[in-house]
C-alpha positions in Angstrom: -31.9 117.4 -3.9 -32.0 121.2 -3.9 -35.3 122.8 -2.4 -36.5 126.4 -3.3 -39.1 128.9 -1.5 -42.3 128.0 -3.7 -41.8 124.2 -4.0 -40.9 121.5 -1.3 -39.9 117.8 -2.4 -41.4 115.4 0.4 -40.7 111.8 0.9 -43.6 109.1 0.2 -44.0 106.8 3.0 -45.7 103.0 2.9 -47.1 101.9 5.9 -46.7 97.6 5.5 -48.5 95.3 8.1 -45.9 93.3 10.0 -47.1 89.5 9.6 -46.6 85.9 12.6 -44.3 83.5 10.9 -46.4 80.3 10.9 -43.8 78.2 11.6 -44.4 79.1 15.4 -47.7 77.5 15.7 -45.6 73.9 14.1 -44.1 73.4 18.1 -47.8 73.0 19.8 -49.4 71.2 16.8 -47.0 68.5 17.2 -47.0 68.8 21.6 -50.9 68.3 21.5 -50.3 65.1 18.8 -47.6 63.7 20.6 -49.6 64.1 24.2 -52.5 62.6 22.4 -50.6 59.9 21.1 -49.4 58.9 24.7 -52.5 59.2 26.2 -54.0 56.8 23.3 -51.1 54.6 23.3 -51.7 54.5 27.6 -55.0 53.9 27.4 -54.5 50.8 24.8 -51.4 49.7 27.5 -53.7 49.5 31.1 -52.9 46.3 32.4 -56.3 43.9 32.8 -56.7 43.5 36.9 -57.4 40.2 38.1 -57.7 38.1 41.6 -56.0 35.0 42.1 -56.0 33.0 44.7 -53.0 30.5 45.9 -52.7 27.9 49.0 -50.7 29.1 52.4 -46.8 29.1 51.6 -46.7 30.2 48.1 -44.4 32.1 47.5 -45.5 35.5 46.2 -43.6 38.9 46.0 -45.4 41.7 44.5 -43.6 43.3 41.9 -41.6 40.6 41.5 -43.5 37.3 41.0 -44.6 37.5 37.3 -47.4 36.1 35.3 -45.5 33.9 32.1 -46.7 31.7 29.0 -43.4 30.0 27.8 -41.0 32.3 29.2 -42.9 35.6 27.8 -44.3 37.8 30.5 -47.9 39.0 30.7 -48.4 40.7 33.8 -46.8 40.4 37.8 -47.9 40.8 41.0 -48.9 44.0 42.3 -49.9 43.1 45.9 -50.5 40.4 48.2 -52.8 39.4 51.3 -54.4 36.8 53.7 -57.7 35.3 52.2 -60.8 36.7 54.8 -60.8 33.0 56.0 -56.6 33.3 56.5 -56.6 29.9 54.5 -55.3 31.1 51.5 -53.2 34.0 49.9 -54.8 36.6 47.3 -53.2 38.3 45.1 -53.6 41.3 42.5 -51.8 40.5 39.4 -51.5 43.2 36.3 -52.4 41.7 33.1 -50.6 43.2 29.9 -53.4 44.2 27.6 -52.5 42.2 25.1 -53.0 39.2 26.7 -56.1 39.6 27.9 -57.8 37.6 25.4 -56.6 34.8 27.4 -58.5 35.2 30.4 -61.6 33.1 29.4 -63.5 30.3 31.2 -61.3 27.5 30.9 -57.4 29.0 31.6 -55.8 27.6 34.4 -53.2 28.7 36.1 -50.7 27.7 38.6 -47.2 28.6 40.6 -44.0 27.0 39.1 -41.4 26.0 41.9 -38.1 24.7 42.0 -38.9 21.1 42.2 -35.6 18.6 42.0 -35.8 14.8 42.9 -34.3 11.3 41.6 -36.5 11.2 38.8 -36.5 15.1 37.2 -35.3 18.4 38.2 -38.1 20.9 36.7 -38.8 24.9 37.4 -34.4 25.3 37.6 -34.5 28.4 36.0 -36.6 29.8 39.5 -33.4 29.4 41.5 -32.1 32.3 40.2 -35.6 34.3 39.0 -38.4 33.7 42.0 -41.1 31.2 41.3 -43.7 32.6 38.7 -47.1 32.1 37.5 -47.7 30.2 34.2 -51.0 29.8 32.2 -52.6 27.0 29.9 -55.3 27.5 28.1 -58.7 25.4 28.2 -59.8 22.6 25.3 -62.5 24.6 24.3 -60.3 28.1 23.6 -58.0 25.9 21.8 -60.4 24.8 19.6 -60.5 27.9 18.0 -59.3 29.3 14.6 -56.8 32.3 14.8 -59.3 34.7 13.9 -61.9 33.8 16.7 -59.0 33.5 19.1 -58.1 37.6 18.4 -61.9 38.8 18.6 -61.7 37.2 22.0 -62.0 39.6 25.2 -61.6 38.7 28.5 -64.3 36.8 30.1 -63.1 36.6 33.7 -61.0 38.2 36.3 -61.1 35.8 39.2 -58.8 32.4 39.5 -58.2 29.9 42.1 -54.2 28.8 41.2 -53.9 24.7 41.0 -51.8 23.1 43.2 -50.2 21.2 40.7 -49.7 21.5 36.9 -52.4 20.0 35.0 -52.6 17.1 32.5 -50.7 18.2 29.4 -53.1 19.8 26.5 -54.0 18.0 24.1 -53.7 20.4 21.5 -50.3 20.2 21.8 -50.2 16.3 21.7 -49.3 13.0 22.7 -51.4 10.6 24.6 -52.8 10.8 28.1 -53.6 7.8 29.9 -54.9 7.0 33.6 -53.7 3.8 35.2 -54.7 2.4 38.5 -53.3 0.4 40.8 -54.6 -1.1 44.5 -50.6 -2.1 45.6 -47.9 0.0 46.4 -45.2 0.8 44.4 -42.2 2.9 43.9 -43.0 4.0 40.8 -42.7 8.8 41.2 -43.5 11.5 38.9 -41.2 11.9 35.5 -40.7 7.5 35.7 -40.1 6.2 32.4 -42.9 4.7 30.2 -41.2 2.0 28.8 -42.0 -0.4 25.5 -39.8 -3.0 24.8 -37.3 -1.6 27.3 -37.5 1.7 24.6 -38.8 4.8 26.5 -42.0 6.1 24.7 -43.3 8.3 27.6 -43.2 9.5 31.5 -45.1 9.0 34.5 -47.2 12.7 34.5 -48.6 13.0 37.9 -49.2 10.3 40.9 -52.2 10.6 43.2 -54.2 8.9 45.8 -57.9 8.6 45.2 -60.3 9.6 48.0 -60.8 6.7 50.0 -57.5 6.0 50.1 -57.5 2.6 48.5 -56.5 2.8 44.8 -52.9 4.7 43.7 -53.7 7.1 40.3 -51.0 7.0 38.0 -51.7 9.5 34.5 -49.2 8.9 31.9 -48.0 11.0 28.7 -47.0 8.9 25.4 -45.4 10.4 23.1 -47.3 11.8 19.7 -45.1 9.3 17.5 -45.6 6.4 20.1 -49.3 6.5 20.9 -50.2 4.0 18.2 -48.4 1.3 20.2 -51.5 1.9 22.5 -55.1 -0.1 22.3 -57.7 -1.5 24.4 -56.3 -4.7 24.7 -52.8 -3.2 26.0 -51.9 -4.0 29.0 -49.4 -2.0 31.4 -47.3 -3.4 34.9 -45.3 -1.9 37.4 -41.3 -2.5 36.0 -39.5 -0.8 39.2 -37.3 -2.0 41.1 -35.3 -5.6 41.1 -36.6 -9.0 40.8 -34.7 -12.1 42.1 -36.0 -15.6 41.5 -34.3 -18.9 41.9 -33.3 -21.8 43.8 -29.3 -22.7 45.5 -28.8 -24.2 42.0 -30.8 -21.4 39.7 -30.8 -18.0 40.6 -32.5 -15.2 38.3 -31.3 -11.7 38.6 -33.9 -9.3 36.7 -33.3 -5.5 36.9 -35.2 -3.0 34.0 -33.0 0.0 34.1 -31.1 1.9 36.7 -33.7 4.4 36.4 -36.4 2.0 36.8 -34.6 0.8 40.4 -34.5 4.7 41.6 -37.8 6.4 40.7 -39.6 3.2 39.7 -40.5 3.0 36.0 -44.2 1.3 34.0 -43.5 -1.1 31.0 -46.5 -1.9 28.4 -47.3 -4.7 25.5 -50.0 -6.1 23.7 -51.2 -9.4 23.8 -50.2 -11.5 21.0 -53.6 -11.8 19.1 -54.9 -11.6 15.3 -57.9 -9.7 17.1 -56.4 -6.2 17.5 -57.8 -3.6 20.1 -59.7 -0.8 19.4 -58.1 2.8 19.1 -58.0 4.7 23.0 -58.7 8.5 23.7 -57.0 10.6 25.8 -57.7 9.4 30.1 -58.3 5.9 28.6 -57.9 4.1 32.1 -56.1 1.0 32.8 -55.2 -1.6 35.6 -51.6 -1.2 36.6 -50.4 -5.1 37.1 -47.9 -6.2 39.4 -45.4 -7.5 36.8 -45.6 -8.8 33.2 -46.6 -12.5 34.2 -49.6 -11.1 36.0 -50.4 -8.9 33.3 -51.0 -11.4 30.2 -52.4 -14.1 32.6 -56.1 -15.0 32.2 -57.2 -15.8 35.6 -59.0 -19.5 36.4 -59.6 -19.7 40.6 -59.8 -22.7 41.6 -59.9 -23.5 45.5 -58.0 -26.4 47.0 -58.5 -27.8 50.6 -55.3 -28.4 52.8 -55.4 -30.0 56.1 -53.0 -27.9 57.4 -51.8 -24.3 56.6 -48.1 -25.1 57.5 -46.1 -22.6 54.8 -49.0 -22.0 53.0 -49.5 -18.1 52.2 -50.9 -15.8 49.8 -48.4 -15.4 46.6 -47.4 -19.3 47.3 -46.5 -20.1 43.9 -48.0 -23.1 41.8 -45.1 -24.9 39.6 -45.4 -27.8 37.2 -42.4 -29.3 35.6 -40.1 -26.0 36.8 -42.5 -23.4 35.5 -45.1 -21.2 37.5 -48.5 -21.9 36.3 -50.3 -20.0 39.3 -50.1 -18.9 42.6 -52.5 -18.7 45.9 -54.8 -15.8 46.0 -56.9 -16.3 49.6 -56.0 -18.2 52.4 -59.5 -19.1 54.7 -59.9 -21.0 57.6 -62.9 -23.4 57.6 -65.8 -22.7 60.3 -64.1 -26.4 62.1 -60.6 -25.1 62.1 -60.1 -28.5 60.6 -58.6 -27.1 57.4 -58.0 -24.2 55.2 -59.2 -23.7 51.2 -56.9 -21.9 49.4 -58.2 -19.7 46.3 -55.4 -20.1 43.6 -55.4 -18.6 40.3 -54.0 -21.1 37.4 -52.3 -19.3 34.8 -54.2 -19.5 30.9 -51.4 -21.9 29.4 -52.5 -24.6 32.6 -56.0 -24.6 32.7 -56.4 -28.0 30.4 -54.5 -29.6 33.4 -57.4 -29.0 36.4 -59.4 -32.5 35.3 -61.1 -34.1 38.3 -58.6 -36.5 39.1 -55.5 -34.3 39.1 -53.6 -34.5 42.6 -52.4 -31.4 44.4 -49.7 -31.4 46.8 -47.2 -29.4 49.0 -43.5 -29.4 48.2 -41.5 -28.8 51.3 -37.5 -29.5 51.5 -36.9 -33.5 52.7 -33.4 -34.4 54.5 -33.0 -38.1 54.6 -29.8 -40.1 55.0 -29.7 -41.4 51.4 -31.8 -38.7 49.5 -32.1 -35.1 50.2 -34.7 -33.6 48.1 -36.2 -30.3 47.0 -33.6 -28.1 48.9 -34.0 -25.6 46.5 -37.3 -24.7 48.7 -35.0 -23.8 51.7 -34.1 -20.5 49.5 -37.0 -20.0 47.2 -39.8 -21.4 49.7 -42.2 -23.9 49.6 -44.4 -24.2 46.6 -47.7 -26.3 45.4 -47.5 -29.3 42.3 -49.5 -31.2 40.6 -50.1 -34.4 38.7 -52.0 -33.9 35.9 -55.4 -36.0 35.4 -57.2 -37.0 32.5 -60.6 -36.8 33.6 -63.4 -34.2 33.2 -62.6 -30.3 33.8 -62.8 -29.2 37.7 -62.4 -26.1 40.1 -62.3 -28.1 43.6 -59.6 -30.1 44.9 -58.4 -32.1 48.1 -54.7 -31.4 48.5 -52.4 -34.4 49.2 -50.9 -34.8 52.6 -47.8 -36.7 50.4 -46.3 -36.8 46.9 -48.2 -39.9 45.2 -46.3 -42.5 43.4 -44.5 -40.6 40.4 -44.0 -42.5 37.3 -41.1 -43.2 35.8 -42.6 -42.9 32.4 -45.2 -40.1 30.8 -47.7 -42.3 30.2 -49.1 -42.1 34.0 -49.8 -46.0 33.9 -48.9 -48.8 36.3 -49.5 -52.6 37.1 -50.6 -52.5 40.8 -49.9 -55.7 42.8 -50.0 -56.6 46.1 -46.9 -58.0 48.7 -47.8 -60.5 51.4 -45.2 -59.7 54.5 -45.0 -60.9 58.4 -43.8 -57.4 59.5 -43.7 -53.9 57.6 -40.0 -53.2 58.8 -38.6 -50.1 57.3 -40.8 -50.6 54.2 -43.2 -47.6 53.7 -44.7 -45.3 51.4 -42.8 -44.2 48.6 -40.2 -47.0 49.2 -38.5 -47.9 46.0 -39.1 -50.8 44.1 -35.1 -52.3 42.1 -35.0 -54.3 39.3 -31.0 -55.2 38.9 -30.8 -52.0 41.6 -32.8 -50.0 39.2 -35.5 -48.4 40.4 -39.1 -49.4 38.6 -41.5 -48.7 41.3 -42.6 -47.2 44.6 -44.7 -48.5 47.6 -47.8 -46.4 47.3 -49.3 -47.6 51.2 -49.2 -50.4 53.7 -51.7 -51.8 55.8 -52.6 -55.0 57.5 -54.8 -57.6 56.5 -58.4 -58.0 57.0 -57.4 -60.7 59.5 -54.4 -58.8 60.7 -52.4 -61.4 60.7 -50.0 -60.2 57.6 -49.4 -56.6 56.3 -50.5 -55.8 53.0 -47.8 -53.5 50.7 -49.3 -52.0 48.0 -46.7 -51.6 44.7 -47.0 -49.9 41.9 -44.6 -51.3 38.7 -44.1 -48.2 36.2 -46.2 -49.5 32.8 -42.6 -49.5 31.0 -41.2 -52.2 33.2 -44.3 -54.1 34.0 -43.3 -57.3 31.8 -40.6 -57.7 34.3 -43.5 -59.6 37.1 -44.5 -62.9 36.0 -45.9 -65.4 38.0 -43.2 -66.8 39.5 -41.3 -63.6 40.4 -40.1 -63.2 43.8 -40.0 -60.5 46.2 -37.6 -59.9 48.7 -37.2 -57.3 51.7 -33.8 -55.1 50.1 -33.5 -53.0 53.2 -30.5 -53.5 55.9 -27.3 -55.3 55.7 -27.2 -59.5 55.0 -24.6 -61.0 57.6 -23.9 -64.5 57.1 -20.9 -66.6 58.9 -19.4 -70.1 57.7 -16.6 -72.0 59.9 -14.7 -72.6 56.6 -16.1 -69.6 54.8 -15.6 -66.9 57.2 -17.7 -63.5 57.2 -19.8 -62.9 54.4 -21.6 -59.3 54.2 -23.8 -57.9 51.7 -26.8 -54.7 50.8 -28.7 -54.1 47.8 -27.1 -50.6 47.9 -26.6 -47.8 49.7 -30.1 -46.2 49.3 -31.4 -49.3 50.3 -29.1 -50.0 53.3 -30.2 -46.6 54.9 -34.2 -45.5 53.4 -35.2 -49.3 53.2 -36.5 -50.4 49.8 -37.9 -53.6 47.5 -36.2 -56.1 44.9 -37.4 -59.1 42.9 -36.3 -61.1 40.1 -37.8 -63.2 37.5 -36.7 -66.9 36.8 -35.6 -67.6 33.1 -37.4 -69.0 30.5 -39.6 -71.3 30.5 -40.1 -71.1 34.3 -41.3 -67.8 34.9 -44.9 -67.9 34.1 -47.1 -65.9 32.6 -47.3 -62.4 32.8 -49.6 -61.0 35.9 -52.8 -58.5 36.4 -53.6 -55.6 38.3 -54.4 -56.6 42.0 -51.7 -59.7 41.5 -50.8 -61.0 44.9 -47.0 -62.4 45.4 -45.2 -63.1 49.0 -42.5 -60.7 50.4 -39.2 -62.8 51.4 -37.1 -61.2 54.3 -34.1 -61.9 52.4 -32.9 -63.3 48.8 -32.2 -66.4 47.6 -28.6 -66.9 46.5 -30.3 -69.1 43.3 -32.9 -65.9 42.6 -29.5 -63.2 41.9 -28.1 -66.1 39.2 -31.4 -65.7 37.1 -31.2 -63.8 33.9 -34.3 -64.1 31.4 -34.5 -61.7 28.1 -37.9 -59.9 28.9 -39.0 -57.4 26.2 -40.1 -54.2 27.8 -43.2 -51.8 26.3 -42.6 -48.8 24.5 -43.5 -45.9 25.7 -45.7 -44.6 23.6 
């Protein structure tokens, strides 16, 4: 560029305004969002505050001792302090937000311990993490769809913890039953509930009631076993070991190992076309004391015993080897003369109680021929009977002695009479030979109205009674028959042994056509002190009854 005098060339200059990049204003847009965001997301996460209150000795840590449902946590304890009453521990427990909705009227909640015994070992996993609250929500919050569940808020912020875990929901199911008992037992918490020997269930929980009289059992049955269950089932206590028997019959009965260390209940269903009716959860039921007691229809009857000599309650009642009842109550009558006994008769013996049925004690007998009914030396003494066929009855007079027991079933006899000088060793329930078998028994001696005989009263079993005829004769079997000739020497001779040493009764019949007719009830015949030699050579063809 050249310049002269007259003309100047001048530059043009642009004044430009300098503008903010907008990017710098990016940084505290997103700061505020992100502070809002927190504070949002803080306010949405403030734990729900609630009270709780637990018994003296629970073990609570604050900040360690957490609030769980199935092994998710919802809140923990935040601090801890004596009740105003110093009975009790509260506590302040932070509930996550989100499960808040289960704080409503009916939760529950209570402290899970270690807890090990011979039965179950539950709340392990606290050994290593602290005990910790759990939670279960109410019947009525269960009840409700999904939707109404999440609409929920909370509805209360003050507990009092259980001391123990409640009954199982039902929502989650199975059956829950309550079974009662007035005896003690071994039976613990987790025992097996047992069907057939197959476990269907477990002993829940085991309480006293408050008067202190009846033992609370509730019991969970499984979901796929609880149609097993109906009114008409009946339950009994299957712990422990049973042993029954005699020197000569000994039952051993055990359930289950288990069932001998924490005790164990067993259930069936009586045997009938008319089925029970369907149960609802805390149906209750009588715990029995074993199976037999369990399907056994009770029938008292009372029976009066002159004495009480091994009488007590649980004596059993047997018939033919089997237990058809045993004594209830044992009272003393206002004259101390006797005691009545309130037995109950089992369903299958009822038909037996007629009005003449006898009653009697059986207690072991040592005797020098016979020893009978040792088996009572291990098992105990127990009460019999002789059936009757007259009509039903509930009161009876037990006898002081066996009766006569025939030798056949049909429970008849031809009764006669025997005319002796003295009684000797003869007495009640003295055998009665035939050929040295035994067809009879002495049923009672006494004199005669004049006194100057004894009267001994026989009775023939109805199979053998063709044997007396008239002209039968009756001879004294007991002791030992010494007779002495110059050129015969020493001539000895017994009936038997038995005989020889408990006393006993023989006769013979003379051979056809001499031995008569045949005899009725109340015949009357003489009683020889010895036999005849002429009466052992007789040998007549009798026919003998069927028994029918």
């Amino acid at each position: 560029m050249s310049a002269t005098g007259d003309s100047v060339s001048v530059a043009k200059v642009v004044i430009k305004e300098k503008s903010t990049p907008w990017l710098i204003w990016l940084l505290p847009i997103i700061a505020l969002c992100v502070g809002g965001w927190l504070v949002y997301k803080s306010y949405r996460n403030v734990p729900t505050k609630i009270v709780m209150y637990f018994p003296l000795g629970s073990n609570l840590k604050p900040n360690e001792t957490e609030l769980k449902f199935e092994s998710v946590r919802l809140g923990v304890v935040t601090a801890t302090r004596l009740t105003s009453d110093l009975k009790g521990i509260e506590a302040d427990i932070d509930v996550a937000k989100k499960a808040s909705i289960m704080l409503q009227e009916d939760t529950v909640f209570w402290l899970v311990s270690p807890k090990i015994t011979m039965s179950r070992v539950s709340g392990l996993d606290t050994i290593v993490t602290g005990s910790y609250i759990t939670m279960q929500l109410g019947e009525t919050t269960s009840k409700l769809t999904r939707d109404e569940f999440r609409k929920l808020k909370p509805s209360r912020f003050e507990y009092t913890a259980l001391h123990e875990p409640p009954p199982r929901p039902v929502y989650l199911g199975g059956l829950q039953l309550q079974v009662s008992s007035t005896g003690a037992s071994a039976i613990s918490e987790g025992a097996p509930v047992t069907f057939k020997k197959f476990t269907v269930g477990e002993v829940d929980n085991v309480s006293l009631s408050k008067d202190g009289k009846v033992i609370q059992y509730r019991l969970f049955i499984e979901d796929e076993y609880k149609h097993l269950i109906n009114t008409k089932t009946r339950f009994w206590n299957a712990s422990g070991i049973t042993l029954k028997g005699a020197l000569t019959n000994i039952e051993f009965k055990m359930d289950s190992l288990n069932s001998v260390l924490v005790g164990g209940v067993s259930f069936g269903n009586e045997p009938s076309e008319d089925a029970g009716g369907v149960v609802e959860n805390f149906h209750e039921f009588v715990l029995f004391e074993d199976q037999n007691h369990a399907f056994s229809k009770k029938t008292l009857i009372k029976i009066r015993f002159s004495s009480g000599d091994g009488l007590t309650e649980g004596t059993p009642v047997k018939y033919n080897g089997l237990q058809i009842g045993e004594v209830e109550t044992i009272t003393l009558q206002k004259d101390l003369k006797s005691v009545i006994a309130g037995v109950n008769i089992y369903e299958m013996a009822v038909n037996s109680l007629r009005e003449d049925s006898k009653f009697w004690m059986v207690k072991p007998e040592l005797g020098l021929a016979n020893t009978r009914n040792l088996d009572t030396l291990v098992s105990g003494r127990y009460i019999t009977l002789q059936p009757g066929t007259g009509k039903s009855a509930r009161q009876f007079v037990a006898l002081n002695e066996p009766p006569f027991m025939q030798l056949s079933e049909t429970g008849k006899h031809l009764k006669i009479v025997l005319l002796a000088d003295q009684r000797g060793s003869i007495k009640q329930d003295t055998k009665v030979y035939y050929r040295n078998v035994e067809v009879g028994r002495v049923t009672g001696t006494e004199l005669s109205s004049d006194a100057n005989q004894v009267r001994i009263h026989v009775a023939v079993d109805h199979l053998y009674a063709p044997l007396v005829r008239e002209n039968t004769k009756f001879w004294n079997a007991s002791g030992i028959d010494v007779g002495f000739k110059v050129f015969g020497g020493l001539k000895m001779k017994t009936e038997s042994v038995e005989s020889l040493l408990e006393g006993g009764v023989a006769f013979a019949t003379p051979d056809n056509p001499d031995m008569g007719s045949a005899v009725s009830q109340g015949a009357t015949f003489k009683l020889y002190d010895k036999v005849d030699e002429s009466w052992e050579k007789w040998s007549p063809s009798i026919p003998l009854r069927e028994v029918k």
